[in-house]
N, CA, C and O atoms as a DFTB+ gen file, in Angstrom:
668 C
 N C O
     1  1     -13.219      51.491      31.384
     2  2     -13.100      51.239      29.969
     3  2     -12.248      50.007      29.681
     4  3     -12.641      49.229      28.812
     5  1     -11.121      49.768      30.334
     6  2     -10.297      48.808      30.445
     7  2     -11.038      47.182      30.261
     8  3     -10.979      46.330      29.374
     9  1     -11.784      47.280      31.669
    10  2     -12.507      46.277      32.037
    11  2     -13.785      46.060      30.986
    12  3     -14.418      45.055      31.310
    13  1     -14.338      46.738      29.805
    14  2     -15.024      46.654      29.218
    15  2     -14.466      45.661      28.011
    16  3     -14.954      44.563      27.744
    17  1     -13.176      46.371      27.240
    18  2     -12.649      45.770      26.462
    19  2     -12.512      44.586      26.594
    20  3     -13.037      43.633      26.020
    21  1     -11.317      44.709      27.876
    22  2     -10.920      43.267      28.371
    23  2     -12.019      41.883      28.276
    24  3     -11.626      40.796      27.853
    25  1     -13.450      42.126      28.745
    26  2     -14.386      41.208      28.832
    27  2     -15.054      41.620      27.220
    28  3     -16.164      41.091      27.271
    29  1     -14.989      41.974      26.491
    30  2     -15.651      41.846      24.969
    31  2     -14.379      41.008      24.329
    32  3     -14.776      40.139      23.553
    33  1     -12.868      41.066      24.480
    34  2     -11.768      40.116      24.301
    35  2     -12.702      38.748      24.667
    36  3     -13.362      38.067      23.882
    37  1     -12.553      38.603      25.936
    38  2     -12.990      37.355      26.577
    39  2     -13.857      36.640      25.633
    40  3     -13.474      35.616      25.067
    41  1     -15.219      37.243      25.418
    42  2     -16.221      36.943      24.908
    43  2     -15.923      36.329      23.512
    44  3     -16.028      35.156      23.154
    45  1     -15.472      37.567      22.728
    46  2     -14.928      37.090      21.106
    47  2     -14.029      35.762      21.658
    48  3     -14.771      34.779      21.648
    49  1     -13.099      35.527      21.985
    50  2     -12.014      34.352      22.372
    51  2     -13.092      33.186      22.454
    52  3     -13.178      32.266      21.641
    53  1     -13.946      33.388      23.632
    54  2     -15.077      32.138      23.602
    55  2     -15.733      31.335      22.286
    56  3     -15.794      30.216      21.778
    57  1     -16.146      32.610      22.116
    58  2     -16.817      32.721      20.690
    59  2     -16.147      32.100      19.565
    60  3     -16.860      31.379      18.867
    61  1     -15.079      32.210      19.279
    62  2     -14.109      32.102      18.311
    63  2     -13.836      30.654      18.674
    64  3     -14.026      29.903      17.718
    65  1     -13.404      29.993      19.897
    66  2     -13.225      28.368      20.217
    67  2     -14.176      27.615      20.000
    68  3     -14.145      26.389      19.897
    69  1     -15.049      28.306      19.923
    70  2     -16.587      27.050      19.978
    71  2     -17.070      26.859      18.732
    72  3     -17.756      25.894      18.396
    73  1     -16.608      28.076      17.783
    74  2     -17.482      27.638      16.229
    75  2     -16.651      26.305      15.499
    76  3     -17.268      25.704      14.620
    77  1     -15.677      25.979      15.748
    78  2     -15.251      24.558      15.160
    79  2     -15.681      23.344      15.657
    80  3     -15.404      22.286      15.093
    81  1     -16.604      23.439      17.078
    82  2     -17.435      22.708      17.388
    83  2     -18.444      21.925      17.125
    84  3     -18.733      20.743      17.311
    85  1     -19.032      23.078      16.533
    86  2     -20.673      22.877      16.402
    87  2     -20.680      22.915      15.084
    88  3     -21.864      23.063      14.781
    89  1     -19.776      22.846      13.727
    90  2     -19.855      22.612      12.952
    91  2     -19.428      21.047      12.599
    92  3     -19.542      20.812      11.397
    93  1     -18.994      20.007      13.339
    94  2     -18.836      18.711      13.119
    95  2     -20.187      17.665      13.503
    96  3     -20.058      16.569      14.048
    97  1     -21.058      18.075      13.223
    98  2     -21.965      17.123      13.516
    99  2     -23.296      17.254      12.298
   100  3     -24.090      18.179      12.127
   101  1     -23.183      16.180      11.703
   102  2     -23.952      15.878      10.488
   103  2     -25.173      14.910      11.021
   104  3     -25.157      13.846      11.640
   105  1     -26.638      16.046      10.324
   106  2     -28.005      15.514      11.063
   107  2     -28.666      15.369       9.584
   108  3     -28.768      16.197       8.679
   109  1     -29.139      13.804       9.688
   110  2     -30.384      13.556       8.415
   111  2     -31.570      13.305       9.141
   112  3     -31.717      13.033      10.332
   113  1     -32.309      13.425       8.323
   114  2     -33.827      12.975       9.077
   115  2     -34.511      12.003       7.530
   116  3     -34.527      12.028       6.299
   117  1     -35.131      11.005       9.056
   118  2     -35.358       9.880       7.675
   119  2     -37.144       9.824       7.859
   120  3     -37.979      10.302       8.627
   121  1     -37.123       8.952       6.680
   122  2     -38.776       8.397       6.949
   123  2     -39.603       7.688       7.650
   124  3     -40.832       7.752       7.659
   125  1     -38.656       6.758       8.455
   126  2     -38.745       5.550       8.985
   127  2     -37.604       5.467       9.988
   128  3     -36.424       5.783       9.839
   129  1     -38.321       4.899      11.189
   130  2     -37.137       3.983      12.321
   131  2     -36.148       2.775      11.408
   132  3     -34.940       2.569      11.523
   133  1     -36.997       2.195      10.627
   134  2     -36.419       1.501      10.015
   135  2     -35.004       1.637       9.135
   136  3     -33.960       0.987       9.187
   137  1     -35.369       2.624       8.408
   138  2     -33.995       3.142       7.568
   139  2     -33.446       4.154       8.074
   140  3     -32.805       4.968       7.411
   141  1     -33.688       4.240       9.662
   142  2     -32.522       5.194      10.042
   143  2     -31.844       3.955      10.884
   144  3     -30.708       4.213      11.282
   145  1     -32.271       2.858      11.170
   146  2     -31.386       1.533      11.087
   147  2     -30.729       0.660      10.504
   148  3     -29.799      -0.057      10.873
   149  1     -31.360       0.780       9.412
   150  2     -30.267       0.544       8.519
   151  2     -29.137       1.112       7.946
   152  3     -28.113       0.502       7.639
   153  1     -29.436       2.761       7.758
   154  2     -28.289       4.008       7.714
   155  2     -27.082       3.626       9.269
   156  3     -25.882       3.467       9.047
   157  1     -27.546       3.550      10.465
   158  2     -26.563       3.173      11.540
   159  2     -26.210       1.831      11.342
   160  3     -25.147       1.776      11.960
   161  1     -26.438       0.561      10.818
   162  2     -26.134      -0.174      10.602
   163  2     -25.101      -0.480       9.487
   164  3     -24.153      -1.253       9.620
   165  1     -25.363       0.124       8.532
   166  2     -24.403       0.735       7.305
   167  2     -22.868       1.317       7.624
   168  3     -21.750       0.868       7.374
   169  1     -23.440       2.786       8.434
   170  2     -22.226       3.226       8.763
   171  2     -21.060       3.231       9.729
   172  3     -20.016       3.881       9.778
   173  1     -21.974       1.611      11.015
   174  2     -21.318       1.089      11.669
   175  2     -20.273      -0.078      11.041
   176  3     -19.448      -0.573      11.808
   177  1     -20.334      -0.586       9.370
   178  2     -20.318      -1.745       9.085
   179  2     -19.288      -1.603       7.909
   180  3     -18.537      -2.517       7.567
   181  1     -19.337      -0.203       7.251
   182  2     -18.572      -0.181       6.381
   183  2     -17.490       0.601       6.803
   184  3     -17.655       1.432       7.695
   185  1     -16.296       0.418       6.215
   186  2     -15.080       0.731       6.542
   187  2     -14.425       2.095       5.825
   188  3     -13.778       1.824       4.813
   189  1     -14.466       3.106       6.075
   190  2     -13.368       4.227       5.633
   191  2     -12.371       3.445       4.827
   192  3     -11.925       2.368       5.222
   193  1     -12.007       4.042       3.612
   194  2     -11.229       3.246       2.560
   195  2      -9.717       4.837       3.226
   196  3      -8.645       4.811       2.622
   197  1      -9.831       5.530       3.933
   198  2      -8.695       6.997       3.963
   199  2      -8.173       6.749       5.580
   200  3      -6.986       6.801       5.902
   201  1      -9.061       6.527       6.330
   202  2      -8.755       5.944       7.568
   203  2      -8.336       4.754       8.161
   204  3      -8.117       4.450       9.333
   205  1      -8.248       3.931       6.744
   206  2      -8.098       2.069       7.324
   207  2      -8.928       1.707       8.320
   208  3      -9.878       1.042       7.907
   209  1      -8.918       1.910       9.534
   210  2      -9.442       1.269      10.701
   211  2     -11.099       1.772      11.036
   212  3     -12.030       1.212      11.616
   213  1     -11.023       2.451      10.695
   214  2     -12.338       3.233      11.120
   215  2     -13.556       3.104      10.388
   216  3     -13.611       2.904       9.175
   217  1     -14.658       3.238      11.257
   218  2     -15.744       2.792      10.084
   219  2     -16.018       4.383       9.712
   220  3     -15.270       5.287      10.084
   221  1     -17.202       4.575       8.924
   222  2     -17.593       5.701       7.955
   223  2     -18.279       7.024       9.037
   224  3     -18.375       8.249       8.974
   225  1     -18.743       5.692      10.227
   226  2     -19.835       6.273      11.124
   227  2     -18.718       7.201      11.968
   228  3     -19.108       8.335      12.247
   229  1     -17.276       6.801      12.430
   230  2     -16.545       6.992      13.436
   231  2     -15.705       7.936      12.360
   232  3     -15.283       8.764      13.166
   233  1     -15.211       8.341      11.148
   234  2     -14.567       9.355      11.083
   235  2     -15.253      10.280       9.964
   236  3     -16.123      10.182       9.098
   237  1     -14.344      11.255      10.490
   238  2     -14.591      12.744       9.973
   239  2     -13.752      13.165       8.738
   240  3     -13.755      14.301       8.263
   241  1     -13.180      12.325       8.369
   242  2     -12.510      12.297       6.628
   243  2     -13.683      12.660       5.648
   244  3     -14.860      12.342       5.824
   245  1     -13.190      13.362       4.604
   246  2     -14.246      13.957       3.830
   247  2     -14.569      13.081       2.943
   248  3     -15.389      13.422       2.089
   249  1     -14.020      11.752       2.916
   250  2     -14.786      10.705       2.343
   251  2     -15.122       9.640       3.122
   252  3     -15.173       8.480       2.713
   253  1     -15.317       9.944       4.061
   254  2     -16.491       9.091       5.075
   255  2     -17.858       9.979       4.586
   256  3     -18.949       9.603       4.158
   257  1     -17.272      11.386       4.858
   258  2     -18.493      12.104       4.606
   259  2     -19.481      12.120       3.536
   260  3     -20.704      12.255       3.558
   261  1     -18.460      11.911       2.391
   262  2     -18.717      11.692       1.427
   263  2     -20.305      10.000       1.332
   264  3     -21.480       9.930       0.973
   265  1     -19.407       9.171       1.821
   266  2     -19.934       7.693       2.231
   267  2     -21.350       7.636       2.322
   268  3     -22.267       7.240       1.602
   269  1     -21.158       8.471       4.106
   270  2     -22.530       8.397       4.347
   271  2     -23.306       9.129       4.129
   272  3     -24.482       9.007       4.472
   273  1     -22.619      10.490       3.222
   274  2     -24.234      11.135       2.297
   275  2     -24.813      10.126       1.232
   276  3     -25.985       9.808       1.032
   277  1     -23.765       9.754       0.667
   278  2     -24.451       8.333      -0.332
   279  2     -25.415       7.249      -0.085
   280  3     -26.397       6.892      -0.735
   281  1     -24.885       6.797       1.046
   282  2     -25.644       5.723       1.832
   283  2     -26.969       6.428       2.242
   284  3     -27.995       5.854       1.878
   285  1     -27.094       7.513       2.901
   286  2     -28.432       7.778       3.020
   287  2     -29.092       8.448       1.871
   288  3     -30.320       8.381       1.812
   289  1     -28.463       9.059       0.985
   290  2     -29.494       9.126      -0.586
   291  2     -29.723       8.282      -0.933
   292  3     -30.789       8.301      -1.548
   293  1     -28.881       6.660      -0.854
   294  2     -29.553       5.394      -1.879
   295  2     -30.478       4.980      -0.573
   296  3     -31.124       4.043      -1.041
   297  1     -30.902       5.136       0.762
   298  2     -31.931       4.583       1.335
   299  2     -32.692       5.485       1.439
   300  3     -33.816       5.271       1.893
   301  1     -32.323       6.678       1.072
   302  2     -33.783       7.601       1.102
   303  2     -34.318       7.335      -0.447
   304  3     -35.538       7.215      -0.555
   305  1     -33.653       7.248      -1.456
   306  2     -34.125       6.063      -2.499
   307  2     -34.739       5.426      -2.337
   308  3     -35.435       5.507      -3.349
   309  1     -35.128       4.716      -1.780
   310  2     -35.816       3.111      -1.698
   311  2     -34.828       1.960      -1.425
   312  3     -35.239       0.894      -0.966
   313  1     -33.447       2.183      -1.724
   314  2     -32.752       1.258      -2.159
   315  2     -32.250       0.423      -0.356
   316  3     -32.063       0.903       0.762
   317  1     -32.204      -0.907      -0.892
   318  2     -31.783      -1.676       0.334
   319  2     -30.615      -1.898       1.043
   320  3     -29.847      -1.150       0.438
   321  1     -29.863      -2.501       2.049
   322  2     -28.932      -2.111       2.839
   323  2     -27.695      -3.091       2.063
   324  3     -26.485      -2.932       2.224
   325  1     -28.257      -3.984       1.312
   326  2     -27.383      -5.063       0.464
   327  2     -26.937      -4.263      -1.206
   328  3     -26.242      -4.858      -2.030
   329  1     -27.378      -3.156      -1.387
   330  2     -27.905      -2.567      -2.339
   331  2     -26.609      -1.269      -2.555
   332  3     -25.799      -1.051      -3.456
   333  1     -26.886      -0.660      -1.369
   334  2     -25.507      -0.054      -0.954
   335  2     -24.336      -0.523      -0.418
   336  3     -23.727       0.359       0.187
   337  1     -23.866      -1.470      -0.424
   338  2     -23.312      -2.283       0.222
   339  2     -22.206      -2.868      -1.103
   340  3     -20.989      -2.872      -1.293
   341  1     -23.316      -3.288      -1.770
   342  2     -23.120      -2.980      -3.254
   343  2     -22.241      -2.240      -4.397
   344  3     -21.491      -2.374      -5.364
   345  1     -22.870      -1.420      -3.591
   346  2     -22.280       0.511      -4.830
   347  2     -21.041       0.508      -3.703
   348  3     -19.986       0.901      -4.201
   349  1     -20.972       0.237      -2.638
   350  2     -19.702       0.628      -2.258
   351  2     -18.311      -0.096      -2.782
   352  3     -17.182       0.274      -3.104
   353  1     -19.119      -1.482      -2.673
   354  2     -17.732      -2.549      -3.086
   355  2     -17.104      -1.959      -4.170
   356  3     -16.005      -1.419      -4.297
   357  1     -18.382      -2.253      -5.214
   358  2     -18.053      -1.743      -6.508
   359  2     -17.068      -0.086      -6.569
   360  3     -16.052       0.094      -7.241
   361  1     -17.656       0.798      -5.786
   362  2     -16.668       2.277      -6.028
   363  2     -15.074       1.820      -5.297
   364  3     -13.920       1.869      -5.722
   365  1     -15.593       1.442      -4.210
   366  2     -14.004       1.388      -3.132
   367  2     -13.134       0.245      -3.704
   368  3     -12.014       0.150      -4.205
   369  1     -14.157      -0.576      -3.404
   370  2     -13.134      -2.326      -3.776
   371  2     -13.523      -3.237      -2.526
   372  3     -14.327      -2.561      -1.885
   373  1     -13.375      -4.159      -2.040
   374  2     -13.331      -4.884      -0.874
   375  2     -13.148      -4.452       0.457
   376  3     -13.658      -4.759       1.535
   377  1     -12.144      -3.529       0.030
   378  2     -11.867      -3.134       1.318
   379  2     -12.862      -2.264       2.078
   380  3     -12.494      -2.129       3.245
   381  1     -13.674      -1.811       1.881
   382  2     -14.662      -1.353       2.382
   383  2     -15.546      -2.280       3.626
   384  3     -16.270      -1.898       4.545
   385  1     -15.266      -3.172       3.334
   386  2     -16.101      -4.531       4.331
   387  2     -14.802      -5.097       5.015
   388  3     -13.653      -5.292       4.617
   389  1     -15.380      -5.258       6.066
   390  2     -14.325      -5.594       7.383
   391  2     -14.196      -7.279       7.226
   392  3     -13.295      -7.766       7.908
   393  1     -15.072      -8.320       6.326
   394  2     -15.118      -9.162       5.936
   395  2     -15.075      -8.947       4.610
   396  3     -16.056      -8.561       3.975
   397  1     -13.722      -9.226       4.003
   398  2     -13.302      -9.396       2.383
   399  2     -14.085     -11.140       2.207
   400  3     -14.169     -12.129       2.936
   401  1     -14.479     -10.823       1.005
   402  2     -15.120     -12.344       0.432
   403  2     -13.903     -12.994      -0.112
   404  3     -13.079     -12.356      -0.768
   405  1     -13.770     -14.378       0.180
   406  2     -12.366     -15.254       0.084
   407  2     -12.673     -15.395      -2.085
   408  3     -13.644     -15.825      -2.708
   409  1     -11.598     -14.922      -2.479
   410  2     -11.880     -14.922      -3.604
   411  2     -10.365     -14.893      -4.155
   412  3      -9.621     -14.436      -3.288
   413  1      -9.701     -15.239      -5.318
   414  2      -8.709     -15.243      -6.040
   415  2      -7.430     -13.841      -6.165
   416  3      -6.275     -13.839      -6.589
   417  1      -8.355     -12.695      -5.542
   418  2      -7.328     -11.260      -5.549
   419  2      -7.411     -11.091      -3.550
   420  3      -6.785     -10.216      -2.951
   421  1      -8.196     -12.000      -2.939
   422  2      -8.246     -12.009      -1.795
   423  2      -7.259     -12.887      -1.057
   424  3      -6.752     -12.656       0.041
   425  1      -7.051     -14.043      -1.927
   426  2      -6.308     -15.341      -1.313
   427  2      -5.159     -14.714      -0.393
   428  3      -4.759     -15.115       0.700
   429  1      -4.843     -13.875      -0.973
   430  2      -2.900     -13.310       0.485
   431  2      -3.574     -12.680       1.244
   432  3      -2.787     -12.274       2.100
   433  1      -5.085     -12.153       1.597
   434  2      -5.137     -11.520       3.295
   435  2      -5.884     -12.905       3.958
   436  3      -6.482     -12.804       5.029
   437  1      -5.808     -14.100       3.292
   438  2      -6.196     -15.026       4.221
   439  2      -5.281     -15.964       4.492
   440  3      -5.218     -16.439       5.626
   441  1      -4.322     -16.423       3.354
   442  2      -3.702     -17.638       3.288
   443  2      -1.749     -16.756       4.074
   444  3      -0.855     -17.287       4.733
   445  1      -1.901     -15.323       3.533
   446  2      -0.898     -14.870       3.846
   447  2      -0.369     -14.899       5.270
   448  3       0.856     -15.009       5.308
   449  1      -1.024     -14.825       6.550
   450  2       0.256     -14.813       7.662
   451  2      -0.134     -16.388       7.853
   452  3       0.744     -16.617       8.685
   453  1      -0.788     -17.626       7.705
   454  2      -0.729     -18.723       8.061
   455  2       0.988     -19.409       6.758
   456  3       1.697     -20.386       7.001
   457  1       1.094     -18.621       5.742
   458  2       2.294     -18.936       5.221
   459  2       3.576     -18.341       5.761
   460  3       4.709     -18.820       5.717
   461  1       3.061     -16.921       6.405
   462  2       4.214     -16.781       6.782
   463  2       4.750     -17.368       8.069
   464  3       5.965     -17.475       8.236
   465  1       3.809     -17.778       9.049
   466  2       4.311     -18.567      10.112
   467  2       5.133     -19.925       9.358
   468  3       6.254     -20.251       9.748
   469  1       4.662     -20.417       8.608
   470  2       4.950     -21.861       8.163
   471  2       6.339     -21.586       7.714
   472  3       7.318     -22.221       8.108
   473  1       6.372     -20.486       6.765
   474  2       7.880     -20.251       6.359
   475  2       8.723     -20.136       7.859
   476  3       9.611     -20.966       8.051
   477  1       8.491     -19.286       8.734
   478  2       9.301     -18.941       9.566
   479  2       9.381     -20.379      10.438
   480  3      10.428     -20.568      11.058
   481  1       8.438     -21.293      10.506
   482  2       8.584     -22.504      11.581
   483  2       9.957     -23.429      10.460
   484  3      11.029     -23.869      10.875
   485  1       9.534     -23.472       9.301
   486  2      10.587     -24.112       8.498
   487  2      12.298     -23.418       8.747
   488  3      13.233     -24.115       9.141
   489  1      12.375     -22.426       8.529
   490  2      13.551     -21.465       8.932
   491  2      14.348     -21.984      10.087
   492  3      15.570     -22.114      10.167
   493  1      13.183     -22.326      11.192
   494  2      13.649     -21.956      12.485
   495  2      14.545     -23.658      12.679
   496  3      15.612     -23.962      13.214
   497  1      13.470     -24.472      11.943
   498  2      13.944     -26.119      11.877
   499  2      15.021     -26.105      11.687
   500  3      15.843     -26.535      12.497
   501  1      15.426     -25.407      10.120
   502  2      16.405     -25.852       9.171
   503  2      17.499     -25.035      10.248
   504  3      18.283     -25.855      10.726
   505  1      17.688     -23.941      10.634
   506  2      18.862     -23.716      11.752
   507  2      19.225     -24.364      12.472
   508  3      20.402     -24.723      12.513
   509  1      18.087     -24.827      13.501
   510  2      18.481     -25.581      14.362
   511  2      18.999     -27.108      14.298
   512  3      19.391     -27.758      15.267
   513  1      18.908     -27.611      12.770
   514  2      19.754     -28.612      12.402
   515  2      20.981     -28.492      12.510
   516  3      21.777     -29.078      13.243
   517  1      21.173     -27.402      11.459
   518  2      22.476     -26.943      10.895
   519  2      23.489     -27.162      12.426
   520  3      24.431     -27.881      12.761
   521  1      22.753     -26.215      12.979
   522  2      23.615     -25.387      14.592
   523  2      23.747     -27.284      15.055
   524  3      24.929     -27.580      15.230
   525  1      23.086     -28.108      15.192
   526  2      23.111     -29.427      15.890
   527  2      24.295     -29.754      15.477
   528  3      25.343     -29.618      16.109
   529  1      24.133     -30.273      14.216
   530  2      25.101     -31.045      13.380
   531  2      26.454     -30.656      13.193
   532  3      27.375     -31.388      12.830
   533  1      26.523     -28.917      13.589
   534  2      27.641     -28.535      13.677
   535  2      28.502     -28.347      15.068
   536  3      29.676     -28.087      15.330
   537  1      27.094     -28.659      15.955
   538  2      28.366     -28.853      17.454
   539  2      28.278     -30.475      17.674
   540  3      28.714     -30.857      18.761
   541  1      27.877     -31.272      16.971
   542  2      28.198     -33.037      17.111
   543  2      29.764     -33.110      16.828
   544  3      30.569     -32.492      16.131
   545  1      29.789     -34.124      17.676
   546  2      31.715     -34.870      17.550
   547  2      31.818     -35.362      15.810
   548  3      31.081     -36.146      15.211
   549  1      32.589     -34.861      15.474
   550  2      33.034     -35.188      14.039
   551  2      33.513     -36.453      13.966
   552  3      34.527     -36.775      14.586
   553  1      32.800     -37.345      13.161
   554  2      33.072     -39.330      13.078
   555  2      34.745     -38.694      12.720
   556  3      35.173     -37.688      12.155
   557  1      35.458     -40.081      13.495
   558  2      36.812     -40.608      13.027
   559  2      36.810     -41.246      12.120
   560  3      35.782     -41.872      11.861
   561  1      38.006     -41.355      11.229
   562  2      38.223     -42.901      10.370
   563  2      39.091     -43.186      10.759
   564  3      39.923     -42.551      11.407
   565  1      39.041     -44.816      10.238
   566  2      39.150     -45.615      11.209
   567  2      40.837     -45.060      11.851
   568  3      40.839     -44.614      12.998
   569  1      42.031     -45.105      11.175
   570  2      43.400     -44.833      11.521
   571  2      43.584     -43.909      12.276
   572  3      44.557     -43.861      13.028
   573  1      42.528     -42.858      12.196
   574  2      42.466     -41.544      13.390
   575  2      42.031     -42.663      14.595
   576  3      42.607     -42.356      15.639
   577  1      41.236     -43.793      14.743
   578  2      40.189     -44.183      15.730
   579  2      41.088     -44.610      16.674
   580  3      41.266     -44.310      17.855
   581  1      41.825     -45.669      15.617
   582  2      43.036     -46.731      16.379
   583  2      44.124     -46.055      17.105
   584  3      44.462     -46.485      18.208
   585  1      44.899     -44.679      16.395
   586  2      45.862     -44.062      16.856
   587  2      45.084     -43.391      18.334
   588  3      45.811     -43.323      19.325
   589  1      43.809     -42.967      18.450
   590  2      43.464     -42.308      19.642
   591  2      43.200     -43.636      20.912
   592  3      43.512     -43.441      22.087
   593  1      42.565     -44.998      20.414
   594  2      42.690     -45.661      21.118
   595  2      44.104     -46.360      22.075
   596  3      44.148     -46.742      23.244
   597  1      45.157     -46.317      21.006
   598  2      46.718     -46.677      20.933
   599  2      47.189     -45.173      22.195
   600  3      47.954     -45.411      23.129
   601  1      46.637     -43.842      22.004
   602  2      47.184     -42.954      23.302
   603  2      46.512     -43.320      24.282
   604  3      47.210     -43.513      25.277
   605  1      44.913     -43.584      24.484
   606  2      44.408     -43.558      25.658
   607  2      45.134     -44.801      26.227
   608  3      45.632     -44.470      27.302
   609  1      45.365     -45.944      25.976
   610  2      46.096     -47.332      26.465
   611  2      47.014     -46.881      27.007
   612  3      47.231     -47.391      28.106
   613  1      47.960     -45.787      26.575
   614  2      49.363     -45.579      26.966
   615  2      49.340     -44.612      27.923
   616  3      50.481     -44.425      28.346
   617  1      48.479     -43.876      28.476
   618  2      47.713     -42.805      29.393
   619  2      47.802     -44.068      30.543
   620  3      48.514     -44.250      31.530
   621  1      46.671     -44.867      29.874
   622  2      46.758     -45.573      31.235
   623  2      47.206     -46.814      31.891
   624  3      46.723     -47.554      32.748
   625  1      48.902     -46.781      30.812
   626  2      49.697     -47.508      31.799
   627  2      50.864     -46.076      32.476
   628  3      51.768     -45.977      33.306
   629  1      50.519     -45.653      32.019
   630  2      51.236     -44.349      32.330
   631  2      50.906     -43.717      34.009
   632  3      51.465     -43.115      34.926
   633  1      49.848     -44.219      33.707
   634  2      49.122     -43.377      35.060
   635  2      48.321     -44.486      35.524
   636  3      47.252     -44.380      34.924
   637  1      48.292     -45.295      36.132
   638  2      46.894     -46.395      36.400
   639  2      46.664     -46.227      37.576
   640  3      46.666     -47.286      38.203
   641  1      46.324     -44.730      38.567
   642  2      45.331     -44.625      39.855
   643  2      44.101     -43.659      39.251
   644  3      43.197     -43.125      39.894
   645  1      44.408     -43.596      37.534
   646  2      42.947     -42.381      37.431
   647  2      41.884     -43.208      36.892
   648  3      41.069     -42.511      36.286
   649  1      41.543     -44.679      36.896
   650  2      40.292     -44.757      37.192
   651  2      39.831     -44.540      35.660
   652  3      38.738     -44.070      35.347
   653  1      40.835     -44.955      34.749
   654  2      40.584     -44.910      33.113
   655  2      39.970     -43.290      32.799
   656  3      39.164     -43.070      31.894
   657  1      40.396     -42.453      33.523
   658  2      39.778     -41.028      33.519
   659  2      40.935     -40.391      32.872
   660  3      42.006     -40.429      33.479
   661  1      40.865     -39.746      31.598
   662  2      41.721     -38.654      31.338
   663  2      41.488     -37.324      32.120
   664  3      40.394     -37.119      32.645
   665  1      42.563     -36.366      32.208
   666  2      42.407     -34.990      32.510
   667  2      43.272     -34.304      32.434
   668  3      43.137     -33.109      32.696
């Protein structure tokens, strides 16, 4: 009796791991080779607006899901792959396309890290002046010049085997 239970446990346990399985996989059936190429072409191309990185095809967010039930109702529509492409910009925004169109609310994801290098190459200049200019010998005038020339003379009658060498 033991051994009965024990293996109907087993079974349910199996049972119980596998149904979250076989419920992740979403099947359409189309009319055409054609627009089930363009549907994989679509959902290879447009971008998850919840996932950032991921296209629509690659995640399981309920608005990917969302995505590509749309995408294949507007091509089981009739409607074309530029068409949906379209309705997406318009619902999501740009970001939906892995290529944003260079446009006036676009200008900082193109012009933005080529400014920020430029700022940081300027930064890096303007320090390394500063730091220069501040370990250079500080000019004499002139009465400082003469009085240091007036000790070194007297150094070296003071001492005349060093070879005009202080130390």
């Amino acid at each position: 009796m033991k051994q009965i239970s024990a293996m109907l446990l087993a079974f349910g346990l199996v049972f119980a791991a596998a149904l979250p399985a076989s419920a992740a996989i979403d099947v359409y059936e189309f009319e055409s080779a054609e627009q089930e190429k363009a549907f994989q072409n679509l959902t290879a191309t447009l971008r998850c607006p919840k996932c950032q990185n991921n296209t629509i095809a690659d995640s399981n967010a309920e608005l990917a899901k969302d995505m590509r039930q749309k995408a294949y109702d507007m091509l089981s529509e009739g409607k074309s792959e530029q068409d949906v492409v379209d309705y997406m910009i318009a619902r999501y925004g740009n970001f939906v396309t892995y290529d944003p169109p260079l446009m006036l609310s676009t200008i900082i994801l193109w012009a933005g890290p080529l400014l920020f290098v430029f700022i940081g190459f300027t930064v890096l200049v303007m320090r390394s002046r500063k730091t220069a200019d501040k370990q250079a010998a500080p000019e004499l005038e002139a009465d400082e010049e003469q009085r240091l020339k007036a000790l070194l003379k007297e150094m070296e009658q003071q001492n005349p085997n060093n070879d005009g060498k202080v130390k």
